[in-house]
C-alpha positions as CSV (number, residue, x, y, z in Angstrom):
1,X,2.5,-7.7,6.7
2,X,5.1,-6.3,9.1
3,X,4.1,-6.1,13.4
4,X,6.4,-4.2,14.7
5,X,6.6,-4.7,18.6
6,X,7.0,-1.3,20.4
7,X,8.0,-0.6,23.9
8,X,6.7,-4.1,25.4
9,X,3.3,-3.2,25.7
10,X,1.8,-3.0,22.0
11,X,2.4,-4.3,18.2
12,X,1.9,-2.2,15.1
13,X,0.5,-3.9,12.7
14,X,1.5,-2.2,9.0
15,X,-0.2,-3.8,6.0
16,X,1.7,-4.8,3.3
17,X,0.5,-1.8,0.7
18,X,2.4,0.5,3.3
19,X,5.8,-1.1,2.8
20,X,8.3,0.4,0.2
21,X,11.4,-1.6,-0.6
22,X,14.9,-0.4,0.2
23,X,16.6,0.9,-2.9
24,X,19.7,2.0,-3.6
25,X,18.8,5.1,-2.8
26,X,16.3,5.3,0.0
27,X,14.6,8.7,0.0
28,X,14.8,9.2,-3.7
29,X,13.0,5.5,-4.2
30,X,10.3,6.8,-1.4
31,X,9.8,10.5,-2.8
32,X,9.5,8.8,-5.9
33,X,7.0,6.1,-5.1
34,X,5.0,8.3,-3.0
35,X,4.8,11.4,-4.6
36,X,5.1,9.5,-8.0
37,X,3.5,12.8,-10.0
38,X,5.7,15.9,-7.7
39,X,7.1,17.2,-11.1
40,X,3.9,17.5,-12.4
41,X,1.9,18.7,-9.4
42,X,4.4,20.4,-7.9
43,X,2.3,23.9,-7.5
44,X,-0.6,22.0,-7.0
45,X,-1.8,22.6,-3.2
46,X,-4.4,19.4,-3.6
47,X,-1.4,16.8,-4.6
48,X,0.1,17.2,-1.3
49,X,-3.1,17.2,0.9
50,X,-3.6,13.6,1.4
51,X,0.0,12.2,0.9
52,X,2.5,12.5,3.5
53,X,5.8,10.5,4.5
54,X,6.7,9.6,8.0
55,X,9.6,9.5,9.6
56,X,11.1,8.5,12.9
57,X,13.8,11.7,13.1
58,X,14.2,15.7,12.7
59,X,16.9,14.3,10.9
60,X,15.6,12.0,8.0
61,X,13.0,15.3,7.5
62,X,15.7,17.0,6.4
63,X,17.0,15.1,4.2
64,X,13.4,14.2,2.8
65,X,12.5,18.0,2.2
66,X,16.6,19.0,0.7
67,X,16.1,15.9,-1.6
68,X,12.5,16.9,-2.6
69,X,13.3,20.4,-3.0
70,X,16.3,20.2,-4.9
71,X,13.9,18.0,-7.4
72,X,11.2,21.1,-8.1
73,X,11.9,22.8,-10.9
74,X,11.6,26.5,-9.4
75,X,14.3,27.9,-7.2
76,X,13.8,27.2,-3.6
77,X,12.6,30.3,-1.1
78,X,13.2,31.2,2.8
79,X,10.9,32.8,4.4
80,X,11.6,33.8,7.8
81,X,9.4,33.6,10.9
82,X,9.6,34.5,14.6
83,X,7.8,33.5,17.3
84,X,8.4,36.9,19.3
85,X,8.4,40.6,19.0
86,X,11.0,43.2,19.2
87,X,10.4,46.5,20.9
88,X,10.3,49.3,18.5
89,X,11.4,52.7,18.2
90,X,8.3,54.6,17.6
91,X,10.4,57.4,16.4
92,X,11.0,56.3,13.7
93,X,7.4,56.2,12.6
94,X,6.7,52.6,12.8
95,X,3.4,52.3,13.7
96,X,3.3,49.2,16.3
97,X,0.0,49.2,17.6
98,X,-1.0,46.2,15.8
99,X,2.0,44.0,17.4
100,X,0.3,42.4,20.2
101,X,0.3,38.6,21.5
102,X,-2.5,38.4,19.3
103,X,-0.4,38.7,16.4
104,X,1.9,35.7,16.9
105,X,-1.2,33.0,17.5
């Protein structure tokens, strides 16, 4: 078991079953032990329900999901979002009507 004493004023207690060992390689040894079947579940929306992997930075994310991704066998896809909307020219016969706040929730 491994406490872990944070900011003075508690401990975090994390059980033995939730500690990985350091490989060589540390986020290939954690994909790997975590999500142990990716390769084969890797279109599979149930696999990644209940499975997750923590970490403390934006940082070490990105380099968990580049590592991950670059393992699936199917070629990775960007899809753009925004969290706005730009004015429109309605002369151009976009119909914008349906762009409201109500949209972006």
């Amino acid at each position: 078991m491994l406490v872990i004493k944070m900011m003075e004023e508690a401990y975090v207690e994390i059980l033995n079953c939730f500690i990985l060992n350091n490989g060589e390689d540390p986020i290939h040894y954690i994909v790997h032990t975590i999500y142990h079947e990716l390769f084969n579940n890797f279109g599979n929306i149930e696999y990644f329900k209940d499975i997750a992997i923590l970490t403390p930075t934006l940082d070490v994310v990105s380099s968990v999901n580049e590592y991950m991704i670059s393992t699936l066998p199917s070629e990775e896809r960007i899809y753009l979002s925004s969290n706005s909307i730009l004015k429109v020219d309605e002369s151009l016969g976009i119909q914008v009507d349906w762009l409201t706040t109500k949209f972006l929730k």
